[in-house]
N, C-alpha and C positions, 0 to 999 in steps of 0.2 A: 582708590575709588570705592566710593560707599556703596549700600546694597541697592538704594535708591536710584542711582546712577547705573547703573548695571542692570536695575528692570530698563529704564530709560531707553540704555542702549540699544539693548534685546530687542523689545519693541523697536525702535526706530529703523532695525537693521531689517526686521521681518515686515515692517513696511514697505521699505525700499526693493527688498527681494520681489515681494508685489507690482513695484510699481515697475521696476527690471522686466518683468515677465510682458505686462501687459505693455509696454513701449515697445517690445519687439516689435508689436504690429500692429500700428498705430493704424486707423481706419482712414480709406482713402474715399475722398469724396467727389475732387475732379480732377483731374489733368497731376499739381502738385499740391492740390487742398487735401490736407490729411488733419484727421481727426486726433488729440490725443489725449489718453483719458489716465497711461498709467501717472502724470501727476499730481491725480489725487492723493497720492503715497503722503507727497512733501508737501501739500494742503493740509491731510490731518495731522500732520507732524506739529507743522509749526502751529494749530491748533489747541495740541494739548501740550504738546512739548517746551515750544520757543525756538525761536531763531536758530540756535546752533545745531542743536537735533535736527532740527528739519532741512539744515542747509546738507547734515551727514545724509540724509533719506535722501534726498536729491540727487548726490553726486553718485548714489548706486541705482538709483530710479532713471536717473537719465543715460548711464552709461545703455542699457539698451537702445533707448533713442537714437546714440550716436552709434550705435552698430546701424541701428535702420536707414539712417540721417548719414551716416560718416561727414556729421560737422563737430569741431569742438565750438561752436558757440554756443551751442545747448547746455553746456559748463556755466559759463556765463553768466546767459539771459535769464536760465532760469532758477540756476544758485541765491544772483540777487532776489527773486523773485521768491523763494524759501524765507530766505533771510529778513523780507520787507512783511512777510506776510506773521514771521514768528514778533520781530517788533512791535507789529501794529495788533498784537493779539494781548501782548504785557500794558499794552497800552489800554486796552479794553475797546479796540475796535474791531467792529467786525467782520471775519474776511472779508465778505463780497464787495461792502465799501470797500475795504482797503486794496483790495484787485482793482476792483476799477479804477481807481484813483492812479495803481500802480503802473499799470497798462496804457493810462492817458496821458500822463504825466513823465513818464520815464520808459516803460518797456516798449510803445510801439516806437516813440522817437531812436531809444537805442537801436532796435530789431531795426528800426531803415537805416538808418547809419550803418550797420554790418553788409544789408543787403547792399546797397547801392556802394558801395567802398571795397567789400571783398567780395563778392558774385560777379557774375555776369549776367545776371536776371536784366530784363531789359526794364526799362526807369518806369515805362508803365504798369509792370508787373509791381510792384516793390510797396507802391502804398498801399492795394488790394492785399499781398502775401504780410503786410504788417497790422493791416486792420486783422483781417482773419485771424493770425497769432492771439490777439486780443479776446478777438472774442472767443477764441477756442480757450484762454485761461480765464473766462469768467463762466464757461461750462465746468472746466475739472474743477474749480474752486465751489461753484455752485453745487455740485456734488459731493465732494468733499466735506461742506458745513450740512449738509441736508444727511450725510451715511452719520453725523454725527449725534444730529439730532434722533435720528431713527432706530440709534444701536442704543439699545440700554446700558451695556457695558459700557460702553465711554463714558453715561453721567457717573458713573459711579468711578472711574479709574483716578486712584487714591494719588498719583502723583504730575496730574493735568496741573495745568495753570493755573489759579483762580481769578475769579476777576476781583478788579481792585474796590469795585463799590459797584452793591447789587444793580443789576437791570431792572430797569422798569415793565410791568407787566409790554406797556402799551408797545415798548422796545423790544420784545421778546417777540410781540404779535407783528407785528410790521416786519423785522427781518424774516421771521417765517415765512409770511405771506411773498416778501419779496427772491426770497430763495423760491419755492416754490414757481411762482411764476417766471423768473427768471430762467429756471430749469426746463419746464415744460415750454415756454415759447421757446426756446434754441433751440430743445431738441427737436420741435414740432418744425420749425422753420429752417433748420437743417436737413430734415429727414426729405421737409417738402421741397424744400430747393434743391436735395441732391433726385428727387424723383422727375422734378421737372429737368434738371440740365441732362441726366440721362436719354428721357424721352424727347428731347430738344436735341442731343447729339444723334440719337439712332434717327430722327426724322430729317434730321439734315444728309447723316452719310444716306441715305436711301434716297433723297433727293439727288446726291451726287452722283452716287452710285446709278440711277436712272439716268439720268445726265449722258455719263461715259457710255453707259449701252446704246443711248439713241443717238450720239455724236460720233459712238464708233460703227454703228450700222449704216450712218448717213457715208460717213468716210469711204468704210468700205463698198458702200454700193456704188462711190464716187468714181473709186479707183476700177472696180469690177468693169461698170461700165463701158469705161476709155481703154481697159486690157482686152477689155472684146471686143472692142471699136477698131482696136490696132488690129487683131486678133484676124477680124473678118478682112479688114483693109487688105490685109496681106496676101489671103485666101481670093479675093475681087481680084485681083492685081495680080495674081499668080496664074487667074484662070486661061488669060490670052497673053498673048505678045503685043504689049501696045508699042505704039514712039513716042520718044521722050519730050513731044508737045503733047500728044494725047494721055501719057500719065501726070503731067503738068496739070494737064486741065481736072484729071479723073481727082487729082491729089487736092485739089481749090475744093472743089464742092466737097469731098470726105471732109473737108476741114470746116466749112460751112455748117456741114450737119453736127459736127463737135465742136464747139466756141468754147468746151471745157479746156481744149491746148491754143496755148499762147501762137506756136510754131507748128508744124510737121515737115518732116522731109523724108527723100527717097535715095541711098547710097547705094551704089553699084560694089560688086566683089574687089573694088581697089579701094574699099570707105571711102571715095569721092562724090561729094554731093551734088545728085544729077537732079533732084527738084526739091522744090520749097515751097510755102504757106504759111505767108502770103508770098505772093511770088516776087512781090518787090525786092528780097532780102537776097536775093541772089543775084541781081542786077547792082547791087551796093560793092558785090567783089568781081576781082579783073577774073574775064573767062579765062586767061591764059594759066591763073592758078588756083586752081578749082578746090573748095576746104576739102581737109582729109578728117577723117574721124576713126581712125584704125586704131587709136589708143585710146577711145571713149568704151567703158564696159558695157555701156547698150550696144555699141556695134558687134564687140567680142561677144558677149552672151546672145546675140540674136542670130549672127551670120557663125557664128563656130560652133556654138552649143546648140542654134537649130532650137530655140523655145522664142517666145514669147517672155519679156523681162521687163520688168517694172526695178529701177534704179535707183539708190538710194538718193539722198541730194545733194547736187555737185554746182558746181559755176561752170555757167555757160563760156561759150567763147562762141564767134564769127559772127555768129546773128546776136548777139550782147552778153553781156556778160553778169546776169542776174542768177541769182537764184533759181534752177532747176529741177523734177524730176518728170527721167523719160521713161517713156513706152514704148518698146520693139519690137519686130518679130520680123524674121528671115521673109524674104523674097524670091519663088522659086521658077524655073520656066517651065512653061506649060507640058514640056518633052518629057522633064527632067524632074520629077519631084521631089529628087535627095541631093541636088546638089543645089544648095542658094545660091542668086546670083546678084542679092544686095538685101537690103533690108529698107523698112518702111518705119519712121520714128515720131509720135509725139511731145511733145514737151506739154506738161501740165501747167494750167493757170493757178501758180500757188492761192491764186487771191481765191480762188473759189471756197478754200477751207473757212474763209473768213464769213462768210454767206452760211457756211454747217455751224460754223460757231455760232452764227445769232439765230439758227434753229430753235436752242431750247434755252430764252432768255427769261423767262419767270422770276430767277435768279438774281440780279444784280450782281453779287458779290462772286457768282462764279465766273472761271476763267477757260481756256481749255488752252494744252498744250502737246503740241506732236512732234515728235522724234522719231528719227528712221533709226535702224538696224547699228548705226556708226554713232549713236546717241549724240548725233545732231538735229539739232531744232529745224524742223518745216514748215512749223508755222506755233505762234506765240498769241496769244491776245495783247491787245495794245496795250491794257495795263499794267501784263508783266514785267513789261518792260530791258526784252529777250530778244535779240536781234538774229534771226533768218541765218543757217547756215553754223554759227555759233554753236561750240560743244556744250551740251546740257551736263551744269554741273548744278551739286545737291548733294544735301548731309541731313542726316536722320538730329534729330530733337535729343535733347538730354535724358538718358532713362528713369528720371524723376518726372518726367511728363507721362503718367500711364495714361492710357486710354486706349481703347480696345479698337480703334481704328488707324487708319493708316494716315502718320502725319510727316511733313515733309519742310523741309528750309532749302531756298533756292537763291535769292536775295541778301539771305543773311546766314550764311554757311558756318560764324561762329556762336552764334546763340544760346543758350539753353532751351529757348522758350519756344514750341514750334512757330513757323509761319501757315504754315496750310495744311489743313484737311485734304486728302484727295483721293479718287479713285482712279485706276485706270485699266484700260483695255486692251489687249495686245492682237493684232491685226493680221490676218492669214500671213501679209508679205515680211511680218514682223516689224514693223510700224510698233508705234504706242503712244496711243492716244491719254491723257491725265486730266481729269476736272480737278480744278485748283478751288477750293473754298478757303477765305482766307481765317486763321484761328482766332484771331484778337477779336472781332465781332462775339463772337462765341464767349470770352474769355471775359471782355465787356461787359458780358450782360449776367455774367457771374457775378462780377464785383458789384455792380449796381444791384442784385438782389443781397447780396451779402451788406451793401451800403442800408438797401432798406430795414435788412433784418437790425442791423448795429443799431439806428433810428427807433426803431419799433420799440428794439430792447427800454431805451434809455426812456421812452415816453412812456412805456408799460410799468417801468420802475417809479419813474416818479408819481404817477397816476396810483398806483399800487402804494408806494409809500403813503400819501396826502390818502387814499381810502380807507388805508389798514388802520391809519388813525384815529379817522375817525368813531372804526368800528371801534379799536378797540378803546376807545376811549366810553365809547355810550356802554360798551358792556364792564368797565371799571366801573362804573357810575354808581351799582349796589355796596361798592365796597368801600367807595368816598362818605356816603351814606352812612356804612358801619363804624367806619371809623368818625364820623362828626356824633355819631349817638354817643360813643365811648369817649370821647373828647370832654376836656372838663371846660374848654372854652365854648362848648357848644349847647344851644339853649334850644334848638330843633326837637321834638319830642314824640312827636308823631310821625314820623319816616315810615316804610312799612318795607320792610328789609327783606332781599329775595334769598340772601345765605348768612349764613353764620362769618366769622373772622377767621375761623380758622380753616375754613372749608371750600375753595371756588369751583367746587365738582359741580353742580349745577350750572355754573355759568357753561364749564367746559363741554359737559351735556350736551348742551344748547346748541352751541356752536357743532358740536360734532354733529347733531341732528340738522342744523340747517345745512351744514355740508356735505351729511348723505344725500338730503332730499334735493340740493340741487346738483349733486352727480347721477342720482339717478335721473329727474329730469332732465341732466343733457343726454344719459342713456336711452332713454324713449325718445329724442329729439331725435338723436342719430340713428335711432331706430325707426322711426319712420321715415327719417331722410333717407336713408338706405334704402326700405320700400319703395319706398317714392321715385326713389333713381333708379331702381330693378326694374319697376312698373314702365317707367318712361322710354327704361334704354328696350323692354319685348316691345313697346308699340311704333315707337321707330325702329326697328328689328322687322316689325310685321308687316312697317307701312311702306317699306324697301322692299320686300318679297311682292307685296301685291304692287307696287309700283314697276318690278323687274316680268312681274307676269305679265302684265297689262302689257308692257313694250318689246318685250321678246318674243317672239317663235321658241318653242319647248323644246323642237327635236333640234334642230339647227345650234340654236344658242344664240340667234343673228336677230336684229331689231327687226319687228315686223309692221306692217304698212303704215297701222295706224300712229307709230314712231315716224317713221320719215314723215307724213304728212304731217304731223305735228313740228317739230325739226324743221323742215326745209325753209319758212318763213323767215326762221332766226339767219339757217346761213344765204339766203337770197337778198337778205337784207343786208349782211357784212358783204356780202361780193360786190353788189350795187352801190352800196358807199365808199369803199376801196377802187368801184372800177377794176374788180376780178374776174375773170371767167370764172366757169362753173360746166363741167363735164357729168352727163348724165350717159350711166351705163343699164340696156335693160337686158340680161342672159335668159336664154332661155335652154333647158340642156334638150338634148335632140332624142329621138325616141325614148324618151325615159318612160310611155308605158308599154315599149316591149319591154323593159329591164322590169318592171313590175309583174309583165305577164311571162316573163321566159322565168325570171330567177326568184319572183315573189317581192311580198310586201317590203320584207325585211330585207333585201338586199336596196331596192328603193331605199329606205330610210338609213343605210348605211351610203350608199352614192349622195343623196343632199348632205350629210354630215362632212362628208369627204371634198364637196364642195366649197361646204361652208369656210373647212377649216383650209383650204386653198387661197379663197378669198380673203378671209383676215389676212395669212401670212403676204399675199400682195400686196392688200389695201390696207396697211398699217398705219399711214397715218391718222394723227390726232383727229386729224379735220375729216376724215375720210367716214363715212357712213357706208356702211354694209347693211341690207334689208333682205329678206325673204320676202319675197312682192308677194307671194300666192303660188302654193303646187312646186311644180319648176320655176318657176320663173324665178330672178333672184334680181335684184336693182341696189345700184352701185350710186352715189351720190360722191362726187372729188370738186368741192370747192377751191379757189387757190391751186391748181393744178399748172402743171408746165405744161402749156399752149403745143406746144412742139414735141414731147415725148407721149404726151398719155395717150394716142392712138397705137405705138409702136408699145407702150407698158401693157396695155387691155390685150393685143394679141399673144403678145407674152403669156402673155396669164392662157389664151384659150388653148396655148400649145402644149404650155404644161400641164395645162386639166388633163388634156388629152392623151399623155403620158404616163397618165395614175392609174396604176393599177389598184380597182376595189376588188379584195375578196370577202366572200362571206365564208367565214370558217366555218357554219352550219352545216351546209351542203357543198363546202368546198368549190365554189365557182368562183372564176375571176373575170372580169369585165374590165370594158372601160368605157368611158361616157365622153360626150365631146358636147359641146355648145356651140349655139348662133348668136351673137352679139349684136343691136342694135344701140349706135349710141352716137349721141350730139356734145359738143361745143358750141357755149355761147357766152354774153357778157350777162351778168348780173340781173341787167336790165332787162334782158328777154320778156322775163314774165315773172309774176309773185306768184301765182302756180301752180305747183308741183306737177299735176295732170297733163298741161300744158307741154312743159319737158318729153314728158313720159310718151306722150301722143307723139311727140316727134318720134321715138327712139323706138317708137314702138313700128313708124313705119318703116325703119331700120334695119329692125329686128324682123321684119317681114319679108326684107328684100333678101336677109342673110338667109332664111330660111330657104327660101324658092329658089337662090341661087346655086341648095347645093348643100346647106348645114355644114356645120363649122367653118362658120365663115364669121369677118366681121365687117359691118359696115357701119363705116364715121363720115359724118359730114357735121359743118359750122352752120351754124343758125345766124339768121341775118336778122337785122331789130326789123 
């Protein structure tokens, strides 16, 4: 081997070691969109080298790839791809045409052909991951022609290629031009597409993520509920000795007031069941053999272990054979309180989960899924396509899927490619609740901007080709000029020539200076744009503060009058078109200015805050309006309310004010505050209003007063 040959090598080897290092870690852009740049190695190879140098640069450039990758078809796909690019350079074409050409022509058709034959990538993945391929080798290629034009050493490296018949100026300016903008829109449209799928996945998981909080708070208050429903039942029922028609009758209306259980019944200390609800269900079996339930774990954990149990889900038997989970708790005699002498049981309306799921549907594409403690399904959304009782099974994504959230395959448990996004919640009784958002929407709307970037590219190019022509055509035009003067076929005499023949530094000048002046005026462009959008984002910055001052109370944090009386219009108008009620609450708290006059200002203003922050945590829903009416007084607005619970929810609320202990660490005192509640139910139609309500609730809150403080008084408004 000659001495020529042996720089050759050298070079070619210390390119590849290059391209080795930077494939290690190729840049990840989404999910398995990875970025990669060290094939610029086997781009300048075949460059200045040719084909076979560059196929050697390759085979050590990509070996890091396939550590990253652990695929051999990066041997392959991108050897020929060396190979095609050192031909097409002997040839005197120019990479970037001859990439594209290679990549439309032969590399992405290849690269599907491997994907959909040897992967498991699922068939909608495979033309997205083989577009993308593409255009990621018309970035390192674009790079690669542009580090060459930009290194001085290269023009000078004594044993490069040459070309076989000079280029033309006008050819020289037009690939520039198109390298160039080729470069700068990918990178631009990469950088921007991966900033938006970013902020487009974090505002999805946070959407989901909110989802699971509000579907497992609904859950759990679900179940909270019907566990002290049972809870108290049992405690009612323990307190005398009835007969078994009067807890017949007592067990009908318990059930009455919770239509959240399908069933309830009443077992004696033999687990024989001595009542039921509806009572029909026990006239369906012969009294001579009465069900036993001594091997159900609600009986065993309520009548042996003596609590209150909430069960995982099992199938029913006697009263049907559906899908269940119960609620227990021991039954004891009034004599006797440590010895049970049956127990009291619900069974829950699984369907009701399906009423929490369509609580927070903004969504479409979410789903929500619950599993008990035995990682069986309690309830599915119908599109899962998950059937009740069924063990929840599921496999994690291929770890070529990164992404910094939690994704999940349920449906398709052999995939590489996730199926859903999801978050979930795990539930005092150990429950787990999961929002399922599905990936492929997401993953969708990648390829479609990667579709539009591909697009962009190709009409930027040719747009850019057909301009750079032009230019550079009008700026040759001095030098067609010189050469018709020096021309002996030419009789032109008067031309007036802007350079010499030997010299197009002028022209280039030119050119240089038209392209500072308009980088710098994109600089001042984006210089003022950036002002302009600083300026914008302080005055909606400012017009949000004076808009939060305007409608809030300052010490509280709670909306104050002039908000609800603004407000109320919109939601009296949704209740009245709906045909909703609408529950008006007015509090007032009860001596609060002895608490001013005994403990001071500043304990005052720590009892309204302690208020305040009582009231959000009850009235948390969306719809639920919280106000600081004035002073004490505080007003409660619950459109969409449940008819039936929200007088028994408001006293809740006044029992637990009444339980708060506020200290003021100043002066070390501790108090407590109590309220008088006046408050109405009505339909929609009552009145447009607000005052109108108020006047009701206010005579309410009059009667709770006089009656005695901390008191509440509800009554229903008649049209």
């Amino acid at each position: 081997m000659n001495r020529i040959d042996k720089h050759k090598l050298l070079f070619a080897t210390i390119l590849g070691l290059i391209g080795f290092t930077v494939n290690l870690y190729p840049i990840h852009l989404f999910a398995n969109v990875q970025l990669i740049l060290g094939n610029v190695a086997y781009v300048i190879s075949a460059i200045l080298l040719g084909p076979w140098y560059a196929l050697y640069t390759a085979m050590i450039a990509l070996s890091g790839l396939m550590i990253a990758w652990d695929s051999l078809h990066v041997y392959f796909l991108f050897g020929i791809e060396a190979i095609f690019l050192g031909l097409a350079r002997r040839r005197d074409i120019y990479a970037l045409y001859a990439n594209f050409g290679f990549w439309l022509i032969l590399g992405m058709p290849l690269f599907y052909l491997y994907l959909s034959q040897f992967t498991e990538l699922p068939n909608g993945h495979v033309a997205f991951i083989s577009l993308k391929q593409g255009i990621n080798g018309l970035v390192y290629t674009s790079i690669g022609s542009l580090l060459i034009i930009l290194t001085p050493s290269f023009w000078h490296f004594k044993d490069k290629i040459k070309d076989i018949q000079r280029r033309t100026f006008n050819a020289q300016l037009t690939y520039t031009f198109s390298l160039i903008i080729t470069v700068t829109l990918l990178i631009a449209a990469l950088m921007f597409n991966n900033q938006f799928i970013e902020r487009h996945q974090s505002l999805l998981y946070s959407n989901i993520k909110n989802s699971a909080d509000n579907l497992a708070a609904s859950t759990q208050s679900y179940l909270d509920v019907h566990s002290q429903a049972i809870t108290n039942a049992a405690q009612w029922l323990s307190l005398n000795d009835h007969g078994a028609n009067e807890e017949q009758i007592l067990l009908s209306q318990l059930h009455a007031n919770y239509p959240g259980f399908i069933t309830m019944l009443l077992a004696d200390e033999q687990a024989n069941i001595i009542g039921a609800s509806p009572a029909s269900l026990l006239r369906q079996h012969s009294t001579h053999t009465p069900l036993n339930i001594a091997e159900r774990d609600y009986f065993i954990e309520a009548f042996i272990n003596q609590r209150t149990f909430t069960s995982p889900l099992f199938v029913g038997k006697g009263f049907g054979n559906d899908p269940i989970v119960a609620i227990s708790a021991p039954l004891y005699h009034p004599s006797n309180v440590h010895e049970p002498i049956g127990i009291v049981e619900g069974s829950l309306d699984l369907n009701q989960f399906k009423l929490i799921d369509e609580i927070d549907k903004h969504n479409e594409h979410q789903t929500m899924l619950l599993i008990d403690e035995n990682m069986r399904i309690i309830y599915a959304s119908e599109s899962l396509g998950l059937a009740t009782l069924s063990e929840f099974n599921y496999s994690r994504p291929s770890d070529k899927y990164i992404s910094p959230y939690p994704m999940i395959n349920i449906s398709q448990n052999n995939e590489m490619a996730p199926e859903y996004v999801y978050a979930s919640v795990t539930l005092t009784n150990g429950w787990k609740l999961f929002i399922l958002n599905p990936f492929r929407p997401l993953a969708k709307l990648v390829e479609n901007m990667y579709l539009a970037t591909f697009a962009i590219l190709i009409l930027s190019l040719v747009i850019a080709i057909y301009l750079s022509r032009v230019v550079s055509s009008r700026l040759t035009l001095p030098l067609e000029n010189i050469a018709n003067k020096f021309s002996t076929q030419s009789n032109k005499t008067d031309i007036d020539y802007a350079v010499d023949n030997e010299s197009p530094k002028e022209i280039f000048s030119l050119f240089q200076r038209l392209q500072q002046s308009k980088s710098q005026l994109i600089g001042y462009q984006l210089e003022l744009e950036e002002k302009v959008a600083m300026r914008t984002v302080e005055l909606e910055h400012a017009n949000s503060q004076l808009k939060a001052l305007a409608e809030k109370d300052s010490l509280t944090g709670l909306y104050n009058r002039r908000y609800a009386e603004n407000k109320f219009a919109e939601v009296q108008e949704l209740c009245q078109r709906s045909d909703e009620v609408i529950a008006i609450a007015l509090l007032d708290l009860d001596k609060f200015k002895f608490i001013n006059d005994t403990y001071g200002h500043h304990s005052g203003d720590l009892t309204l805050k302690a208020v305040a922050e009582q009231l959000l945590y009850d009235f948390k829903r969306n719809s639920d309006i919280v106000v600081r009416y004035g002073g004490e007084e505080f007003l409660l607005i619950m459109p969409l309310c449940n008819a039936l619970k929200i007088e028994e929810h408001l006293d809740n609320f006044r029992q637990r004010l009444a339980k708060i202990v506020i200290e003021n660490k100043e002066d070390n005192h501790q108090f407590n505050v109590t309220t008088s509640i006046g408050a109405v139910l009505g339909n929609g139609t009552y009145s447009t209003s607000l005052e109108d309500w108020v006047k009701q609730a206010d005579i309410n809150l009059y009667q709770a007063k006089h009656s005695g403080r901390n008191k509440l008084v509800f009554t229903t408004l008649s049209e």
